[in-house]
C-alpha positions as CSV (number, residue, x, y, z in Angstrom):
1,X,0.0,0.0,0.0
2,X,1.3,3.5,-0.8
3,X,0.1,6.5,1.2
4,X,1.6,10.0,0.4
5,X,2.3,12.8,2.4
6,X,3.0,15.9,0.6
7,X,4.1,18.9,2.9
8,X,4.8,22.4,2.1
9,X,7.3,24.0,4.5
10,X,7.5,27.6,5.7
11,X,3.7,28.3,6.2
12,X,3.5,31.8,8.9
13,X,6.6,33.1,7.0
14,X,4.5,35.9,4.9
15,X,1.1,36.3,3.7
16,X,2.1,35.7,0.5
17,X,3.5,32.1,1.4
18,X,0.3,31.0,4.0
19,X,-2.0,32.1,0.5
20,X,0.2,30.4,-2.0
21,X,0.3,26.8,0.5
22,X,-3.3,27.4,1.2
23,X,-4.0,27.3,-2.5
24,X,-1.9,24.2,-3.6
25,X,-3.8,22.5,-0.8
26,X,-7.3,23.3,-2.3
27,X,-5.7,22.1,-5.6
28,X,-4.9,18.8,-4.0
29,X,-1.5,19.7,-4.5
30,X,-0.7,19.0,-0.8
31,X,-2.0,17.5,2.0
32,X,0.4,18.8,4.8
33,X,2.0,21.9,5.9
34,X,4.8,22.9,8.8
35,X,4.4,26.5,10.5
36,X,6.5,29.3,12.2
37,X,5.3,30.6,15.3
38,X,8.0,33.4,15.1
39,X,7.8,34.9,11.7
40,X,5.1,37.4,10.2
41,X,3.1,35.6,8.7
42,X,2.0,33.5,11.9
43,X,-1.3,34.8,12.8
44,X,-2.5,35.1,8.9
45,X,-1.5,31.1,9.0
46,X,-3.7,30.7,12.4
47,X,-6.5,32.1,11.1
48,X,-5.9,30.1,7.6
49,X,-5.5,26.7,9.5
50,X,-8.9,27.2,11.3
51,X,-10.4,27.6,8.1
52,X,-9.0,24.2,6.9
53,X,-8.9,22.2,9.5
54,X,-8.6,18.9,7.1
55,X,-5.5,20.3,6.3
56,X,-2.2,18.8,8.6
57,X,-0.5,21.5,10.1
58,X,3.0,20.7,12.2
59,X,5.9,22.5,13.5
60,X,8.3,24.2,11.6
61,X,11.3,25.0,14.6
62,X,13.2,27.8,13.3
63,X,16.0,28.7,14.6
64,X,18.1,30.5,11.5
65,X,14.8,33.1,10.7
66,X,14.1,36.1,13.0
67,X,14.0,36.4,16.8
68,X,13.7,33.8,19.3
69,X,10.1,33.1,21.0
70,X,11.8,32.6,24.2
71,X,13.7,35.7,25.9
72,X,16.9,36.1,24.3
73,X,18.9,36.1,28.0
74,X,18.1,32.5,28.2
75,X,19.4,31.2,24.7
76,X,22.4,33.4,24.1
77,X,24.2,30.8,21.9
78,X,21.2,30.8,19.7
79,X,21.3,34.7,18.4
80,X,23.6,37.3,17.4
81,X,24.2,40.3,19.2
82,X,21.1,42.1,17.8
83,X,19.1,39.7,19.5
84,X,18.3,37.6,16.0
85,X,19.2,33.9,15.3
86,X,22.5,33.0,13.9
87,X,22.0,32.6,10.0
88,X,22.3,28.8,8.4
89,X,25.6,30.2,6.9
90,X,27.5,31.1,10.1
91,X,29.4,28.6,11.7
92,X,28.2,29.5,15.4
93,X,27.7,26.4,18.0
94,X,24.6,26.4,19.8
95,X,23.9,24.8,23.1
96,X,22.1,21.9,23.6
97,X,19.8,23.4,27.0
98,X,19.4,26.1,24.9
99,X,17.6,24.6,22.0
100,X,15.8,22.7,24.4
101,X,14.3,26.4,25.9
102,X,13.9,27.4,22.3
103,X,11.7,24.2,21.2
104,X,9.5,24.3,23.9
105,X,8.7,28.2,23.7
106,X,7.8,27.7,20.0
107,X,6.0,24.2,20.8
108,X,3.9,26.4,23.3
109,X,3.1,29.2,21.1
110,X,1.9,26.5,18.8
111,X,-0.4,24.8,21.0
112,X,-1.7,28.5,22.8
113,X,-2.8,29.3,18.8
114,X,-5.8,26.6,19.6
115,X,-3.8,23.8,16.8
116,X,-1.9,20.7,17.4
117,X,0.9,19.8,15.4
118,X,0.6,16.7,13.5
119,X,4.6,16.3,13.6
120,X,7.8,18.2,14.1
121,X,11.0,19.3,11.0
122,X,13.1,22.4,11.2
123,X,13.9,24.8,9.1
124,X,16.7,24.6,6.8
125,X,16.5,20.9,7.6
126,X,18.7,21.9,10.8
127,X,17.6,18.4,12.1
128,X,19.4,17.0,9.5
129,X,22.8,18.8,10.0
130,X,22.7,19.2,13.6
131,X,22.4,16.2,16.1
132,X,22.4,18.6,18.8
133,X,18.6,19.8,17.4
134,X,18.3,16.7,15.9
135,X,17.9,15.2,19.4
136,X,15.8,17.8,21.3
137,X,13.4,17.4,18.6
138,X,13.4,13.4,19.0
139,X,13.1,13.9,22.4
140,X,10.0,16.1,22.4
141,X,8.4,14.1,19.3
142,X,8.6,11.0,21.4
143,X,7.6,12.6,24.5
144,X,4.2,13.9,22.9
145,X,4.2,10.9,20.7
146,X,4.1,12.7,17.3
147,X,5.8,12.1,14.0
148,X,8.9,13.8,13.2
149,X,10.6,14.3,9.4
150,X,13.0,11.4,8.4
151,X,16.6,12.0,8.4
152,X,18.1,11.2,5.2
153,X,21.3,10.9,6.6
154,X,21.7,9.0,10.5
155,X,23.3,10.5,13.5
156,X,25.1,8.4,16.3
157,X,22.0,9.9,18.3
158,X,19.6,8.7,15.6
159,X,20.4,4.9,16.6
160,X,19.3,5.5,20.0
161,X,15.5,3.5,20.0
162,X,15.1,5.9,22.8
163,X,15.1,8.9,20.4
164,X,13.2,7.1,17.5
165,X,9.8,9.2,16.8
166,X,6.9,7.7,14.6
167,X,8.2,8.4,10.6
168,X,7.3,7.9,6.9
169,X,9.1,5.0,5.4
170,X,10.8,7.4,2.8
171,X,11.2,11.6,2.4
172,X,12.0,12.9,-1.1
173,X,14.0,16.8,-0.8
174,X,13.7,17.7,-3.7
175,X,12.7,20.7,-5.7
176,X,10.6,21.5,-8.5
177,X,10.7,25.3,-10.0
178,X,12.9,24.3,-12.9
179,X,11.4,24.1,-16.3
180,X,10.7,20.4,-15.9
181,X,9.4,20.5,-12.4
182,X,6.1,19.2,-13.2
183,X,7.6,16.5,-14.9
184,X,10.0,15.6,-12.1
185,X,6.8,15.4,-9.9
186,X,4.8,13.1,-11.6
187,X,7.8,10.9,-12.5
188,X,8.1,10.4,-8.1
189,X,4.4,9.9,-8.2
190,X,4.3,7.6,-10.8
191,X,7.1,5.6,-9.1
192,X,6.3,5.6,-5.9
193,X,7.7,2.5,-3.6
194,X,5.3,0.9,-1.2
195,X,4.8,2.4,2.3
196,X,4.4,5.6,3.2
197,X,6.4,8.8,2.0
198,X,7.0,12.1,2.6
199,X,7.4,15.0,-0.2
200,X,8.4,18.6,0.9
201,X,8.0,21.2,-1.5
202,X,7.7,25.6,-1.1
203,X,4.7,26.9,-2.4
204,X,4.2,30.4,-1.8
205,X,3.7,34.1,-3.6
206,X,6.3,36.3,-3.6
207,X,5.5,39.5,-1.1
208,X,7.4,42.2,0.4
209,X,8.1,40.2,3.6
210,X,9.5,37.1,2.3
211,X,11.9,39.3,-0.4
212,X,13.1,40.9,3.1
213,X,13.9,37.2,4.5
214,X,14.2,34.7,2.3
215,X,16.4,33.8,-0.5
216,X,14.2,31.5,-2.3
217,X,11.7,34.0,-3.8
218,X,11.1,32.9,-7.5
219,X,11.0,29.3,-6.9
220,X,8.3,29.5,-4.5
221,X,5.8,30.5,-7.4
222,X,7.2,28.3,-9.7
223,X,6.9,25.4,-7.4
224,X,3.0,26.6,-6.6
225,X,2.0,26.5,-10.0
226,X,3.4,23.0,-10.5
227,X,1.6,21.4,-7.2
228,X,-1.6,23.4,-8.0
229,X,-1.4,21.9,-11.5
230,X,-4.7,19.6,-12.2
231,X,-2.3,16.3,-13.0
232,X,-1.0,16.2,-9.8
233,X,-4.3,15.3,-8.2
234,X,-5.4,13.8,-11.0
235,X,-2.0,11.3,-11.3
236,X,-2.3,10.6,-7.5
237,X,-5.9,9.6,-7.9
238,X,-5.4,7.0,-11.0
239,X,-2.7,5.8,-9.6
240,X,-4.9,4.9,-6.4
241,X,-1.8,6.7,-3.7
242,X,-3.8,7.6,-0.6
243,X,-2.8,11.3,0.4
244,X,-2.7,11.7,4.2
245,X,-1.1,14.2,6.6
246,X,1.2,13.1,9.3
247,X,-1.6,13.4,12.2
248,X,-3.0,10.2,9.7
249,X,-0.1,8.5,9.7
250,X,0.2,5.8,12.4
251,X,-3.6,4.7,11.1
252,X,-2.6,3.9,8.1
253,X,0.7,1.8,9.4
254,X,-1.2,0.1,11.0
255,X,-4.0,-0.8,8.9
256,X,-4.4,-4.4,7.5
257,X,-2.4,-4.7,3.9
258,X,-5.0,-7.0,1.4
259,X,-3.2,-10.4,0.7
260,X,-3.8,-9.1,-3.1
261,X,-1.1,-6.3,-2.6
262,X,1.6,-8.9,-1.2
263,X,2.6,-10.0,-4.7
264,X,6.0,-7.9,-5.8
265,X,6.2,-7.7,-9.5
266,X,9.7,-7.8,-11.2
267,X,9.7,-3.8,-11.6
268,X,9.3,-3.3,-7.9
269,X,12.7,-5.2,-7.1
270,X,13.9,-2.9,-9.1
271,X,16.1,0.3,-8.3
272,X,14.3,-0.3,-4.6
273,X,14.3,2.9,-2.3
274,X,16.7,2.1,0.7
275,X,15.4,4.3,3.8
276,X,18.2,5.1,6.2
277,X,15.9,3.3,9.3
278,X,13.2,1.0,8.2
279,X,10.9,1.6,11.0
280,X,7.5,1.2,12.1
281,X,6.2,2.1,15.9
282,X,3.0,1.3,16.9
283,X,2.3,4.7,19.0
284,X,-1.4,5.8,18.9
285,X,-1.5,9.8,17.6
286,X,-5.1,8.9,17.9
287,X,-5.1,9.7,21.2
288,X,-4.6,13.4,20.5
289,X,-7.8,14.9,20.0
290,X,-6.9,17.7,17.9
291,X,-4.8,15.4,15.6
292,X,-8.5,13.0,15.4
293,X,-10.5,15.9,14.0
294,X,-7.9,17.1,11.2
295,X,-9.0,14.1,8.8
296,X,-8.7,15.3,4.7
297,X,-11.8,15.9,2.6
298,X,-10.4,13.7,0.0
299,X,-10.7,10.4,2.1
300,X,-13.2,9.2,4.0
301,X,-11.2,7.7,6.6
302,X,-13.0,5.4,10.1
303,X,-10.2,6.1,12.2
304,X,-12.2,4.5,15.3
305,X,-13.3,1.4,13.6
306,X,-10.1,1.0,12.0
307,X,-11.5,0.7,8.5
308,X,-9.7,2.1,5.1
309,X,-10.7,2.1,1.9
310,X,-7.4,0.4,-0.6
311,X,-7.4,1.7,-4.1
312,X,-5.8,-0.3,-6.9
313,X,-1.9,0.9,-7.0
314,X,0.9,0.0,-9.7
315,X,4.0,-1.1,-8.2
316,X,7.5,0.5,-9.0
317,X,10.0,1.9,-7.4
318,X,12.7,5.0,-8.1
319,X,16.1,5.8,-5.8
320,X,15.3,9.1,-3.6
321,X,16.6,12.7,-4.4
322,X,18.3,14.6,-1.6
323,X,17.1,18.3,-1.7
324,X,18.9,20.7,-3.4
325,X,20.6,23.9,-0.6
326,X,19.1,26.8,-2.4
327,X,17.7,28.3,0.7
């Protein structure tokens, strides 16, 4: 069974980002989304996630953008004399205690905005470079027993079952505002390995806020007019993928695979997908309440019965793209 998670970072960082992400959602372009709580655009993405609450909305910890949510006296490796974070270019070491002060002051702001994040990544994938965030953020996904975005590369910390959240199967960083973007997209869709994967992407319009923050401008609006495109939807529906968000994602885990979907065809052994940790934990993120109610319009889904509709799926399988650095 394949089920598809397709998340656009950076919602909350401008107005023109929250309207761009909100429309490639309404496109069925994506099915997730990961906020900042300490960027402009936060209480425009509030207000937009209470209008769509079908639409999974998780954490984006920042700690390279802007000011810190927590008083600056308590995290002074984290920021630069002016009182803003260091920038993902410097080479500046930041403590340990001190992301940990940092993560829970956003994770608060979060929660006090009336949502629940469906699952934790950082900004700048800082996760990935940094086991130092890398593990406060395992930490504090196990601890409130949410998913967190796969590494694509392990840490010594990553080994640790201890600090092992819930995760996709598979995460594709890629990106898609070149001229064959579109192309590139439906050539992961079409080629999708079983399990469950995650695809990030940056939707967005271009505004005056994010030109003042960001250095991917352009390729925001070039990536939101390939993931509002009609074959997107359209490819993921005929090729029966079930799109979920991550607050969805230990259901479908754990629901029953059909003895007709056992059967691996000569294409699927294939070029197989090799995920850094092949991992499956049987938490229940049905427990959170907030997470219950955010099901997608797309899919009728009985959660409490445990019952899932499986739609026919063609079997291949493609090697994953890392991300390209072009933020």
């Amino acid at each position: 069974m394949k089920h598809l998670i397709i998340n656009a970072d950076d919602f909350g960082l401008s107005p023109g980002v929250n309207r761009g992400i909100i429309e490639a959602y309404q496109a069925g372009g994506i099915s997730s989304t990961t906020l900042m709580v300490n960027m402009p655009g936060f209480t425009d993405a509030v207000r937009l996630a209470h209008l769509h609450p079908e639409l999974g909305v998780g954490l984006h910890f920042n700690l390279t953008y802007g000011r810190p949510v927590s008083d600056v006296r308590l995290v002074p490796s984290l920021v630069q004399k002016d009182g803003c974070f260091h920038s993902i270019s410097e080479n500046s070491s930041r403590e340990r205690s001190e992301i940990e002060i940092e993560l829970s002051a956003q994770w608060d702001r979060f929660i006090a905005s009336g949502l629940y994040p469906t699952h934790l990544d950082a900004h700048h994938h800082l996760h990935q470079v940094l086991p130092e965030v890398y593990e406060a953020m395992a930490q504090l996904a196990v601890k409130e027993n949410i998913p967190m975005r796969r590494l694509q590369q392990p840490h010594t910390l990553s080994g640790n079952p201890v600090l092992i959240p819930i995760q996709v199967d598979q995460v594709l960083l890629d990106t898609y505002d070149a001229e064959h973007g579109l192309q590139k997209l439906l050539g992961y869709l079409q080629h999708l390995p079983q399990g469950s994967t995650e695809i990030m992407c940056h939707p967005g319009y271009v505004d005056e806020t994010l030109q003042a923050l960001s250095k991917l401008i352009k390729e925001r609006e070039s990536e939101l007019a390939v993931f509002c495109n009609p074959a997107v939807s359209k490819t993921i529906q005929n090729l029966g993928v079930r799109m979920i968000h991550y607050g969805l994602l230990e259901s479908a885990i754990n629901e029953p695979v059909p003895t007709s979907s056992i059967a691996v065809s000569e294409t699927d052994n294939a070029s197989p997908v090799v995920p850094v940790q092949s991992l499956r934990l049987k938490r229940s993120v049905s427990q959170r309440k907030s997470l219950g109610k955010r099901k997608l319009k797309f899919h009728s889904l009985q959660r409490r019965k445990g019952h899932q509709r499986v739609l026919p799926r063609k079997k291949t399988r493609i090697t994953m793209r890392k991300k390209e650095k072009n933020r």
